[in-house]
C-alpha positions as CSV (number, residue, x, y, z in Angstrom):
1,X,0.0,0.0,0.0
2,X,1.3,3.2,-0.9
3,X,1.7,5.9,1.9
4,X,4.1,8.5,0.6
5,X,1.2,11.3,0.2
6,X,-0.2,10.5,3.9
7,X,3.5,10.6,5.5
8,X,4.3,13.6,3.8
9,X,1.4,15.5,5.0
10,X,2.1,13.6,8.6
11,X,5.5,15.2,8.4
12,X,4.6,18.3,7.3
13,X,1.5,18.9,9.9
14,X,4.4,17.9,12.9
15,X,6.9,20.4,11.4
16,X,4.3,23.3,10.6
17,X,0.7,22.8,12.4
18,X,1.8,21.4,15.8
19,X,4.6,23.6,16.2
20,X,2.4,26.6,15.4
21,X,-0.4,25.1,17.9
22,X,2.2,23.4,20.6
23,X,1.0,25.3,23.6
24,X,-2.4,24.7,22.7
25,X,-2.1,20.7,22.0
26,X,-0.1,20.8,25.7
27,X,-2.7,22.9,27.2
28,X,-5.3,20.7,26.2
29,X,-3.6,17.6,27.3
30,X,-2.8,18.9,30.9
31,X,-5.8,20.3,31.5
32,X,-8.5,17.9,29.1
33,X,-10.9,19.5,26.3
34,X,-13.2,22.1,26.9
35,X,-15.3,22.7,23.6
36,X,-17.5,25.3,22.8
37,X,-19.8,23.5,20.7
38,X,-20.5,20.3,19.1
39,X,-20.5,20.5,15.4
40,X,-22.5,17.7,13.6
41,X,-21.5,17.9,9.9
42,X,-21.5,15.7,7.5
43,X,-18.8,12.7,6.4
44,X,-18.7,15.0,3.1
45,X,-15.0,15.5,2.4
46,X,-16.0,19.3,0.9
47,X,-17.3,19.9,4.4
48,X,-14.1,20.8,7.1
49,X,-15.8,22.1,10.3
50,X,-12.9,23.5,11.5
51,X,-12.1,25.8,8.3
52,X,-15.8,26.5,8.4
53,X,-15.5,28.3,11.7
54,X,-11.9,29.4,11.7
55,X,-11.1,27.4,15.0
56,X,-8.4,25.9,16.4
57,X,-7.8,22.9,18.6
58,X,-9.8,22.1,21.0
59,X,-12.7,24.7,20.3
60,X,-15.2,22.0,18.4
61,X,-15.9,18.3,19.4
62,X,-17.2,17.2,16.1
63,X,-19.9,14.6,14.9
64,X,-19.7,13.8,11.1
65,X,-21.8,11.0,9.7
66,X,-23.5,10.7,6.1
67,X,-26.0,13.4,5.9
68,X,-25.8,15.5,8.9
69,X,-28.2,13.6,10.0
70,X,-29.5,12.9,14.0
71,X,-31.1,9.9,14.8
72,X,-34.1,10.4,17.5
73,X,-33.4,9.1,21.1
74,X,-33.8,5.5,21.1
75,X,-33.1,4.1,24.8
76,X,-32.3,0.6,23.5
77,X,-29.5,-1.9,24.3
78,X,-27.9,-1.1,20.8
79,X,-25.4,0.7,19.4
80,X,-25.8,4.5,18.8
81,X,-22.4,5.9,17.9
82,X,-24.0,9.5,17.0
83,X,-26.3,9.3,20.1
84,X,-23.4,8.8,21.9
85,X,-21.5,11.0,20.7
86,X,-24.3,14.0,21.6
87,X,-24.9,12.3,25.0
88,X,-21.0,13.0,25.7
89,X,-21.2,16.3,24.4
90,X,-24.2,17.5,26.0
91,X,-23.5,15.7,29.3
92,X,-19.8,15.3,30.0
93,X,-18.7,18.0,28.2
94,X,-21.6,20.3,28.4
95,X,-21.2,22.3,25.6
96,X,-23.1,25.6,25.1
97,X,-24.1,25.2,21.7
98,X,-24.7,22.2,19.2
99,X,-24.7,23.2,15.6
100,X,-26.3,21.3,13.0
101,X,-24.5,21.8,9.6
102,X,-26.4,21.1,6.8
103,X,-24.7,21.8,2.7
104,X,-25.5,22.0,-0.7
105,X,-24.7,19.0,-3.2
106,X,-25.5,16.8,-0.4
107,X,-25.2,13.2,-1.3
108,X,-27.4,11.9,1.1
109,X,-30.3,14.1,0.0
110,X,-29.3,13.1,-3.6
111,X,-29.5,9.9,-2.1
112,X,-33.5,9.8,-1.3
113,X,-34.8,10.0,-4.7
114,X,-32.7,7.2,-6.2
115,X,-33.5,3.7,-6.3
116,X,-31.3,1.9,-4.3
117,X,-33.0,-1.9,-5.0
118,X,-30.2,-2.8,-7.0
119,X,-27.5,-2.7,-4.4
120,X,-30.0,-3.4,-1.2
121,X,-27.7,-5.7,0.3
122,X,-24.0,-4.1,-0.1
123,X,-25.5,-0.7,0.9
124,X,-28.0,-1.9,3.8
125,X,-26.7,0.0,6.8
126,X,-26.3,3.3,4.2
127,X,-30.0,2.7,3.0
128,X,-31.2,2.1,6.5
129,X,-30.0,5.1,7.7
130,X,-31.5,7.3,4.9
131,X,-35.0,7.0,6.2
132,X,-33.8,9.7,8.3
133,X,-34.2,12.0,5.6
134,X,-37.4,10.8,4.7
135,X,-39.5,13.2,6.2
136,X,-37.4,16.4,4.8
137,X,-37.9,14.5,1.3
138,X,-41.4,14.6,2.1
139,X,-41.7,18.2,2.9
140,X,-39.8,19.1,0.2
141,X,-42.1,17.2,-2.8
142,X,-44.6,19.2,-0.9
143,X,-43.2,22.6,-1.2
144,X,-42.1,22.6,-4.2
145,X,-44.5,22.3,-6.6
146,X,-42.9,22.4,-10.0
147,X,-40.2,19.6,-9.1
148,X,-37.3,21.3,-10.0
149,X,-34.2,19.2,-9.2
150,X,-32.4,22.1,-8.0
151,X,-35.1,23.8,-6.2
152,X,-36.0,20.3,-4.6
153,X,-32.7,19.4,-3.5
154,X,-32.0,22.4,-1.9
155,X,-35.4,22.4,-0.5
156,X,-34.5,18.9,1.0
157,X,-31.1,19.9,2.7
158,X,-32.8,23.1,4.6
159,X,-36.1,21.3,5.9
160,X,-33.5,18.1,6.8
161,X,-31.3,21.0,8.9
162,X,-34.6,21.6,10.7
163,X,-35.5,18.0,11.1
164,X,-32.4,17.2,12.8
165,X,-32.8,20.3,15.5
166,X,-36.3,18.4,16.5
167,X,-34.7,14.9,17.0
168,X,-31.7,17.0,19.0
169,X,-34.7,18.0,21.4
170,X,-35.8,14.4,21.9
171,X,-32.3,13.6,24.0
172,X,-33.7,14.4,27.5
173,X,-30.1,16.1,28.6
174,X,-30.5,18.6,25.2
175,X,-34.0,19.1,25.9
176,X,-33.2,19.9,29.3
177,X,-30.4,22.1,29.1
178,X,-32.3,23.9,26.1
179,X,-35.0,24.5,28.4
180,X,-33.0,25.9,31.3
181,X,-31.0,28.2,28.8
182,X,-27.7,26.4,29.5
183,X,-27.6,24.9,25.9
184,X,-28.5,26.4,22.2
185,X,-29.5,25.1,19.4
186,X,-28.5,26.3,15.6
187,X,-29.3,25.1,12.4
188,X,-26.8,25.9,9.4
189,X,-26.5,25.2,5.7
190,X,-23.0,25.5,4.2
191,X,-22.9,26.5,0.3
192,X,-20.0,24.7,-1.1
193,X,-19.4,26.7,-4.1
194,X,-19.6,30.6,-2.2
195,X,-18.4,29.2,1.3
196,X,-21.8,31.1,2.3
197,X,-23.1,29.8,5.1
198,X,-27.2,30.6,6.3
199,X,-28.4,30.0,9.8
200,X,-32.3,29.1,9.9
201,X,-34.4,31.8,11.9
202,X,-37.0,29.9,14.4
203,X,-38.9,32.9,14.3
204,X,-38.8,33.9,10.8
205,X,-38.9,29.8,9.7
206,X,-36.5,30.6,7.3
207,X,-32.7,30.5,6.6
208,X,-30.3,34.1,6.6
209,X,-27.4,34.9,5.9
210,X,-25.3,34.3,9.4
211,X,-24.4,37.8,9.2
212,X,-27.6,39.0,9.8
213,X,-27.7,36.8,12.9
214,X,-28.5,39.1,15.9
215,X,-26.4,38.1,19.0
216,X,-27.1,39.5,22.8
C-alpha cells in the first residue's frame, strides 16, 4: 500500500501545524478539552468544520456521519455511535451550543430519490440510515410544486437542517439544558461553491445569511 502522500502530510502537519499550535495541544492535554460546541456535519470531504468556523484545537468536538443527520433518542440496548457521541457532548462535556451543519450538493439528499434496489444488500446499513431523511424529502415534494431538481434538492437539505434540530430536542439532557437556557441550538447550511453559510431563523422559519444573525 502506498503511503508517501499520507506521511508527507504527517510530516509536514508535525513540522508546521503542531509547532504553530504546541502550547495549545499541551494545554489541552494537561488540562483535558473544553469545547465550545458540538459541530454535527456531514462525512462530506468538501465539508471541514474546522475551516468553516476558523477554529483551532480544542474549540469543536465534532460529529460527522453521512447526511448530517440525528437519529431520534432510542433508549435501546444497541449501538448508537451519533447518540453517543451527543450524550458525551451535551453531558460530559456540556457544551453551550450544538450546531447542525447542513450543505448543498448533499449526497445523502441526492440519495433519497434514487432507487437503491439494486444494491440493497451491499448498501443496507447506508439505505437504513437514509430514512432519516425521509421526512425532509417529504416536505420538500410538498413545497415545491414544479419539481425542480435544483429547487428540490436544496429544499431537501434546509427542511433536513430543521428535522435534525427536533430529534436534538428528543435527547432528554439537550432538551433539558435547552429549556433551562444552559444549551442552544442552531441550524446551518453551508454552500459549497460561495463558502456562504445561512443560519435558519425559528422565528422567521427561514434560513439568513449568518451575518444577519443578531447576537445578545
Amino acid at each position: 500500500m502506498k503511503q508517501e502522500h499520507w506521511k508527507k502530510g504527517v510530516e509536514a502537519f508535525k513540522e508546521v501545524h503542531f509547532k504553530k499550535h504546541e502550547k495549545d495541544f499541551l494545554q489541552l492535554v494537561e488540562k483535558g478539552q473544553n469545547p465550545k460546541a458540538l459541530f454535527i456535519g456531514c462525512s462530506d470531504s468538501r465539508v471541514v468544520p474546522t475551516l468553516i468556523t476558523s477554529t483551532g484545537p480544542g474549540d469543536l468536538f465534532v460529529l460527522r456521519n453521512v447526511g448530517n443527520f440525528v437519529p431520534p433518542y432510542k433508549p435501546d440496548n444497541d449501538f448508537h455511535a451519533t447518540a453517543a457521541a451527543i450524550e458525551y457532548a451535551a453531558f460530559n462535556l456540556e457544551v453551550g451550543e450544538i450546531i447542525v451543519c447542513g450543505h448543498s450538493d448533499c449526497g445523502a439528499c441526492k440519495a433519497l430519490y434514487q432507487d437503491h434496489s439494486a444494491y440493497a444488500s451491499e448498501m443496507i446499513h447506508t439505505i437504513k440510515w437514509l430514512e432519516l431523511g425521509m421526512p425532509a424529502k417529504e416536505l420538500a415534494l410538498k413545497s415545491v410544486p414544479n419539481n425542480d431538481k435544483a429547487e428540490l434538492l436544496e429544499a431537501t437539505e434546509k427542511f433536513s437542517v430543521i428535522f435534525q434540530l427536533q430529534n436534538l430536542l428528543t435527547y432528554p439532557n439537550v432538551r433539558k439544558r435547552v429549556m433551562d437556557g444552559t444549551l442552544f441550538l442552531h441550524g446551518w447550511y453551508y454552500k459549497l461553491d460561495t463558502g456562504e453559510i445561512e443560519y435558519f431563523d425559528p422565528e422567521r422559519q427561514e434560513f439568513l445569511p449568518i451575518s444577519m444573525e443578531v447576537t445578545e
